[in-house]
N, C-alpha and C positions, 0 to 999 in steps of 0.2 A: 434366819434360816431354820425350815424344821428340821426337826430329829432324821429322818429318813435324809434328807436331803447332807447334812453333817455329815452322816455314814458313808453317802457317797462320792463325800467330797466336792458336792455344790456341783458336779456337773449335770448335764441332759441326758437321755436316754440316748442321745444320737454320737457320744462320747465328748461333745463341747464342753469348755468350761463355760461358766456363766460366766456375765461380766456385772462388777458391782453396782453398776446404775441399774439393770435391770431390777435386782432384788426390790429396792423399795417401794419402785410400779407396780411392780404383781403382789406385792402385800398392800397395798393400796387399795388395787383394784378388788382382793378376796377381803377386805376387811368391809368395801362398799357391799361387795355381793353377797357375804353371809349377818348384813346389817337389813339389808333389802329381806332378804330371806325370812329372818329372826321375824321383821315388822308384818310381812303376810301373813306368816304359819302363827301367830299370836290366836291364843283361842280367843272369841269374841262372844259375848250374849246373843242371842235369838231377837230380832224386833221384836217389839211389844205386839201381841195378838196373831203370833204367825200360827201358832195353833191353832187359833178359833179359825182363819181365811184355810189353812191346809184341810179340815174337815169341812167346811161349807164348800169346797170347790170338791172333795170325794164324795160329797153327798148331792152337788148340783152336776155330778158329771155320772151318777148309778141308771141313768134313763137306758141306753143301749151300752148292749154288751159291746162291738167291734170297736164303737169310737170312744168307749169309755176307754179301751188298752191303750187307743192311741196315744189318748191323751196322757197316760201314764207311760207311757212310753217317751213320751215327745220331753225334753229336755228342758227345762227352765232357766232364766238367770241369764250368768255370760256365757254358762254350756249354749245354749239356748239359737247363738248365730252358727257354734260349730256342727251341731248334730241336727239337722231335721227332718223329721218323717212326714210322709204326704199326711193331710188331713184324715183321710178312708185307711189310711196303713189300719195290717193287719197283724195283730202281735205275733211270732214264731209260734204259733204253736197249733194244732188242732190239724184243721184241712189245710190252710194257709200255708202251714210248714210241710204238710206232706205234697201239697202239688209242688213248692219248689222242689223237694228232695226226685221226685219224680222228673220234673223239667232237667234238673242239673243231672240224674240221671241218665235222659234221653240224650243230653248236648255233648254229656262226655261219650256215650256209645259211641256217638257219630263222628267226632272227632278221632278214637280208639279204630274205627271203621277207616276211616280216611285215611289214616297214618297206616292200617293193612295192606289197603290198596294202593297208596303209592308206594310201599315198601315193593311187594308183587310186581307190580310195576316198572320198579326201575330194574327190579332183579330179571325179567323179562327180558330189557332192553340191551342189558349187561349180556343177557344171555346167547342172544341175537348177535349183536357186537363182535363176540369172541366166537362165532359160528362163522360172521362174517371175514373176519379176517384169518378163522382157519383155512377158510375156502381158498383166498388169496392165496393166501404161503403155499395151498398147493397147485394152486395154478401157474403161480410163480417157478415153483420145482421141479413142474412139467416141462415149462419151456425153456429152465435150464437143462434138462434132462435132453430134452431135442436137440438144443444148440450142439452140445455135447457130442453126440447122436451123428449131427451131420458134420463136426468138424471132424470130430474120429475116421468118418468114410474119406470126408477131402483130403486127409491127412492120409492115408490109407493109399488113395488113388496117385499121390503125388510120391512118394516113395515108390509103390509101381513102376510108375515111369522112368523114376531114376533106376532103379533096377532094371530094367528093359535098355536104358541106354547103353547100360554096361556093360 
């Protein structure tokens, strides 16, 4: 067990106890993984003559400027399957960097643009809506207002009568 783990009385973060078989597995497994580790991260010599081929290839790649960055750009080795740039790429910088900054400029306008108008929009439609249904409620409170209206007189007329009979 380590130190930290002693202090806490062997159990998880998630308040379990561990259980004894587990311990020797996972020193196992961390004694493989910082054995792996120690063997990569070892400093190693340079091949023989990677000097002289790193300078003949910056001296056989000085002919044009754009594809010379590329090529400096472009990754080697086993970087070389994860990172790769087109042929004709253009290093960040100069014009290349400024029409992007320009493009990504114009794409966010229009996006910022877009999200205006349908904000506008929908607030319109909201607006509309609750026009819409103030309209109702009073038309609705007209024709309770009538009903009202004409039962009050039939009510009205039928007490009449009964008064007149008596």
């Amino acid at each position: 067990m380590r130190s930290d783990e002693s202090e806490r009385g062997g159990n998880e973060p998630g308040g379990r106890q561990r259980t004894n078989e587990a311990q020797p597995m996972e020193r196992l497994e961390m004694e493989r993984l910082e054995a792996a580790l120690r063997n990569g991260l070892q400093r190693r010599a340079a091949p023989e003559g990677l000097e002289e081929r790193i300078l003949a290839r910056a001296m056989a790649g000085r002919g044009s400027g754009a594809t010379t960055r590329a090529r400096a750009l472009r990754p080697s080795g086993r970087m070389a399957g994860l990172l790769r740039f087109p042929i004709g790429a253009r290093a960040l910088t100069g014009r290349g960097w400024a029409i992007q900054r320009i493009a990504a400029s114009v794409a966010l306008g229009a996006v910022v643009a877009g999200a205006a108008a349908y904000y506008q929009t929908e607030q319109r439609r909201r607006s509309e809506a609750a026009q819409a249904e103030q309209t109702r409620a009073l038309v609705a409170r007209d024709q309770v207002m009538e009903a009202l209206r004409i039962t009050s007189r039939t009510l009205n007329r039928v007490q009449d009568r009964l008064n007149d009979e008596q």
